[in-house]
N, C-alpha and C positions, 0 to 999 in steps of 0.2 A: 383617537388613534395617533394625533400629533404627538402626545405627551407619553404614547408605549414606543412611538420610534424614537421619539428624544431621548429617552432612557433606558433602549434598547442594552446598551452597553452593560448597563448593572443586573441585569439581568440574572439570578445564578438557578442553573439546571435543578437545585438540590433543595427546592423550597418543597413542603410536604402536596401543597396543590397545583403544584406542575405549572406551565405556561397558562394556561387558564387562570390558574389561584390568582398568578402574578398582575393577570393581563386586567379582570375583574379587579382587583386590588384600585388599580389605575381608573378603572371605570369610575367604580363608587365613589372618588375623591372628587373627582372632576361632575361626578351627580350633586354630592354634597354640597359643594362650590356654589352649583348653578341651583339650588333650592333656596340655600342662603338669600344667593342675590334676587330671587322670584318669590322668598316668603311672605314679604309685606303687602304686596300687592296680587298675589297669586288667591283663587278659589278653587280648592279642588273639584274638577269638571267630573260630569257624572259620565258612570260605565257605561259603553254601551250597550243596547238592547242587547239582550240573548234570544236568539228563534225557537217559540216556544207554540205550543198547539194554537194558544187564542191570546186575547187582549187582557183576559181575566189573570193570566197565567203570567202575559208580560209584569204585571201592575205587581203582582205578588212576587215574584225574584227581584222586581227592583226594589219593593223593599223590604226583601231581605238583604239584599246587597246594599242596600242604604244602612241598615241593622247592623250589620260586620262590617261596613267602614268607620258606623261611628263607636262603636265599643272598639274596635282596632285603635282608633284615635285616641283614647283614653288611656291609653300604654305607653310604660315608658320609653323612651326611643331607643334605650336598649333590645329590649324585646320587640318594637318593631322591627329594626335592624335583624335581629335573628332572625323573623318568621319571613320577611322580603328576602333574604336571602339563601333561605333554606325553603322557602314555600313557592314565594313569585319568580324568583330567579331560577331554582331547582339545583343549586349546586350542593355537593354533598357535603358532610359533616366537614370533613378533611381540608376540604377546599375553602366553605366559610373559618373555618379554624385559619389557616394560611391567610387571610381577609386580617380577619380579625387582630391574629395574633396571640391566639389562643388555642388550648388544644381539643381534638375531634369531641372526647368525652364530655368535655366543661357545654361544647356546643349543644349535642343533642342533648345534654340536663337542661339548657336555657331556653331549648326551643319546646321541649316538655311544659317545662314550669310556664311559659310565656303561652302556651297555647291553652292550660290550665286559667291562669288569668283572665284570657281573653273564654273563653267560655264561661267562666264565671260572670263576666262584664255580658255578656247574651244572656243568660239567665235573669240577671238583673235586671235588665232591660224590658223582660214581658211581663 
């Protein structure tokens, strides 16, 4: 939030994803930043549980959720990039495009094609 009020100022009304686009823009940089500085030593920590009927059920979603992290991993960070922002975040085409710097169409072709991969990387994988 420091670094969207310090550049409050540049701000312009007329960007295609709106104060969001802009505000998210700022986020991601300041994310990207702080992974650099935590990649060497950082392990990615496991999801947690999901509430599921029984213990059989926990064991199986986690590893399928262990299954889609690591074929997700195997993408290029282009297409992470797409599908975290278009999947985990939920922002819409328009918006990641304003992100990016790219337009709405290019986006959902890259999040198609990227999630095509990444299924293909789960197929692979049984």
């Amino acid at each position: 939030m420091a670094r969207a009020v310090a550049k409050i100022d540049k701000y312009e009304g007329q960007s295609a994803g709106g104060f969001d686009g802009w505000l998210f823009g700022i986020l991601r940089h300041v994310v990207i930043d702080a992974h650099r500085v935590a990649r060497r030593d950082r392990e990615r920590p496991p999801l947690p549980p999901i509430a599921t009927a029984g213990p059989l059920d926990d064991l199986l979603q986690q590893e399928e959720a262990d299954e889609v992290r690591a074929a997700f991993a195997t993408l290029d960070p282009d297409d992470q990039e797409v599908l975290e922002l278009r999947v985990v975040a939920g922002l819409s085409s328009e918006e990641v495009a304003a992100v990016l710097g790219k337009r709405p169409g290019a986006i959902r072709m890259a999040q198609a094609r990227a999630l095509e991969r990444l299924q293909r990387r789960l197929k692979e994988r049984v």
